[in-house]
N, C-alpha and C positions, 0 to 999 in steps of 0.2 A: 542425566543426559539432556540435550539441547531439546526443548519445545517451543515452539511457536504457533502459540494458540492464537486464531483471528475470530474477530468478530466484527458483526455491523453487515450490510449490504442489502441486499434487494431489489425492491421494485421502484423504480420513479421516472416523473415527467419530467420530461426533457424540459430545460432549465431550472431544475428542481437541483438539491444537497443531499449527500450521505456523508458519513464520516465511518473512516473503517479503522478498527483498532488489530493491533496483534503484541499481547501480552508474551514475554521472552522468560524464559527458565532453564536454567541449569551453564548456563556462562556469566561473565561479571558481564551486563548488559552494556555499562556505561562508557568500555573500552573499546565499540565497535562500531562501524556504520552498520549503518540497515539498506534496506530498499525494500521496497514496493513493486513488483511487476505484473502485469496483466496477458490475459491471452484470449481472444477472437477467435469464436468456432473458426476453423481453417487456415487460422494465422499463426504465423509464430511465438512464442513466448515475447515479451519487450519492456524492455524496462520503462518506467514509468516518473520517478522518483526516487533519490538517495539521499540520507542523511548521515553525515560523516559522524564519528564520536563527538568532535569539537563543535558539532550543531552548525557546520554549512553544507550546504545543499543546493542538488540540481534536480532540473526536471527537463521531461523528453519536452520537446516543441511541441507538440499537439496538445498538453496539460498547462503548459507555462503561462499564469495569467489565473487561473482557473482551479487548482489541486494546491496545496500548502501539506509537505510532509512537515513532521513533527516531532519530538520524542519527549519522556517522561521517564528521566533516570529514577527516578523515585518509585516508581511504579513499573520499572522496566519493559516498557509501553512505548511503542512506536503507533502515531495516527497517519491516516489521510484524508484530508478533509478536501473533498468534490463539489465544487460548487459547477452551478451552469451547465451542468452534464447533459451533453448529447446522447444521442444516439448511440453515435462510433466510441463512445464511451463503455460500451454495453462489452461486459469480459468476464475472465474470472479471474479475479484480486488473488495476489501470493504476495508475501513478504518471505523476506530473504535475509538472513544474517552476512555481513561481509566476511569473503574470506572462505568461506565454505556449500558444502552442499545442503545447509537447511533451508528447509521451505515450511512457511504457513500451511492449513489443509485447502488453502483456496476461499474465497465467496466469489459467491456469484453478485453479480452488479448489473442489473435490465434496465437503460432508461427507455421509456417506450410510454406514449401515451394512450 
């Protein structure tokens, strides 16, 4: 069956890095886009970043400049790498297979000084 195991996230200052990984199992990973979405105590769920199988990609405006999605067909490994993380950065991370209802278990992601 489909897993999508995440890992990476935490605590950091604001203008500080994390990179968040989510290892993919039981689909051919290389045939699919991915994404990234996050969510804000009382806010909606919101996409964040997607990477298409053929390795082009967008990202929402508020990360554009700042977040670099990623993948790793070898490793069936999709990243995000967060640079310069605010505040309003502060969520909890899910990655997401295209095409379907799987979700990562979530991290959490605090920038806060």
């Amino acid at each position: 069956q489909v897993q999508l195991l995440q890992s990476g996230g935490g605590l950091v200052q604001p203008g500080g890095s994390l990179r968040l990984s989510c290892a993919a199992s039981g689909f051919t990973f290389s045939n699919y886009g991915m994404s990234w979405y996050r969510q804000a105590p009382g806010k909606e769920r919101e996409l964040v970043a997607r990477i298409f199988s053929g390795g082009s990609t967008n990202y929402a405006d508020s990360v554009k400049g700042r977040f670099t999605i990623s993948r790793d067909n070898a490793k069936n490994t999709v990243y995000l790498q967060m640079n310069s993380l605010k505040s309003e950065d502060t969520a909890v991370y899910y990655c997401k297979k295209f095409g379907d209802s799987y979700w990562g278990q979530g991290t959490q992601v605090t920038v806060s000084s």
